[in-house]
N, C-alpha and C positions, 0 to 999 in steps of 0.2 A: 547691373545684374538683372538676366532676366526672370522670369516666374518660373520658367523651367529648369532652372540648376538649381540644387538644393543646399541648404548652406551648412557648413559645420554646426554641430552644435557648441555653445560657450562651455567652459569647465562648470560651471552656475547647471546648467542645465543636464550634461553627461553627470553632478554631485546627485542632481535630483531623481530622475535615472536608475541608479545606481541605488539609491536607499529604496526605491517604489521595487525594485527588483530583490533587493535581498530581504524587504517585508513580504513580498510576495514568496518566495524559495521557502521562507520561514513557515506562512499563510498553510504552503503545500506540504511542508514535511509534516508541520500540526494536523491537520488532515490524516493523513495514512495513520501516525499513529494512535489518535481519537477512534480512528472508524477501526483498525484493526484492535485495538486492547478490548473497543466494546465488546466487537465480533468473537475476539478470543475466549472474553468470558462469557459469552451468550451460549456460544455452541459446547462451551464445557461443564454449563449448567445444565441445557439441556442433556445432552450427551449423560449427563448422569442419572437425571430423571430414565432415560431412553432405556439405563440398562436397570435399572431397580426392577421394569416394566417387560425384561427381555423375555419372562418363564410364562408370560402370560400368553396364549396363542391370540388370544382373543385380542390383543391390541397390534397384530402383526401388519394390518392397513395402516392402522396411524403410526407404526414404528417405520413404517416404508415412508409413508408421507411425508414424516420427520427428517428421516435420514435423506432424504432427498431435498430437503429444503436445505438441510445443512452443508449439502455436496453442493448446491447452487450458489448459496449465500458464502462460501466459501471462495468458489471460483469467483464471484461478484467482487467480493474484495478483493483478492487479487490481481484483478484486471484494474479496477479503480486504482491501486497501491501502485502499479506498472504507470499507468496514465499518469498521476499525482506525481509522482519520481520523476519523470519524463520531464513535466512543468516545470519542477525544482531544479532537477539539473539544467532546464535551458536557462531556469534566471540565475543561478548562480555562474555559469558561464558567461553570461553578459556583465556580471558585476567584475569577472576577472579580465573580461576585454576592456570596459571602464578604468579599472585598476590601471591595465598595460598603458591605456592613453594618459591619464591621469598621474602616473609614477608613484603609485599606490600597492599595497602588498597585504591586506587583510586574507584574501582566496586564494589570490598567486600563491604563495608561499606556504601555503597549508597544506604539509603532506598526510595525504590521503589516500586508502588503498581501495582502487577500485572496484565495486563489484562483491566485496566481500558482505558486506549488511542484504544486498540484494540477493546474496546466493542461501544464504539462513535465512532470510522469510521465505523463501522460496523453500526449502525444504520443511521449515514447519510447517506452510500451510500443503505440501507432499501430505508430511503425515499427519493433519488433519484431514485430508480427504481420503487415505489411507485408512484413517479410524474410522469416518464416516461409511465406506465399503465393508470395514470386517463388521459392522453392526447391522447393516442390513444380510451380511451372509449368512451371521450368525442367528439374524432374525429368522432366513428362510432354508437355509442347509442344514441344520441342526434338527435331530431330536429334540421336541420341546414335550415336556413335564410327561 
């Protein structure tokens, strides 16, 4: 054999593999949901603070400020949550091609409907950026006091 054919790996090695990948999928779903539960309840503290504060003219900069930080930090996780996902589904996808070599059925076999978790965060965080917009309009559209 020379050094340029690359060699199978042993079943020892596709086991090994195979676990480093579904701690990692694991690593990445724990992720999304840490950084968005934070996010969730950050921006719906603030957000409350924001409207206690909404009759006052005088804090209309810092309601703007606010609300913009929370339309960022918003998109920010969302992008992150897409990215993370991405990772997870590529290792969990290599745990079910290990499976297929291995004659193994943890992933394989696990029916699961695509797309559905990813379409509800996607719209709650719609209408957190949603809520984020009507509080700056209501900050600057409105008759205040």
């Amino acid at each position: 054999m020379n050094g340029n054919t690359p060699s199978t790996p042993s079943p020892e090695d596709l086991r090994v593999e195979y676990q480093a990948a579904q701690s990692s999928a694991q690593h990445h779903d724990t992720l999304v949901w840490s950084v968005t539960s934070i996010m969730w309840a950050a921006t719906l503290v603030l957000m409350g603070f924001i409207l206690r504060a909404l009759t006052d003219p005088t804090l209309r900069p810092l309601i703007t400020i606010l609300s913009a930080l929370g339309i960022v930090l918003t998109i920010c996780v969302w992008i992150f949550a897409l990215q993370l996902n991405t990772a997870k589904r590529h290792k969990y996808a290599r745990c079910k091609a290990i499976e297929g070599i291995l004659q193994l059925e943890q992933h394989r076999t696990l029916p699961w409907p695509t797309g559905c978790q990813r379409i509800l965060y996607g719209v709650i965080m719609a209408f957190f950026l949603l809520a984020w917009t009507a509080v700056l309009w209501t900050t600057w559209c409105r008759r205040l006091g």
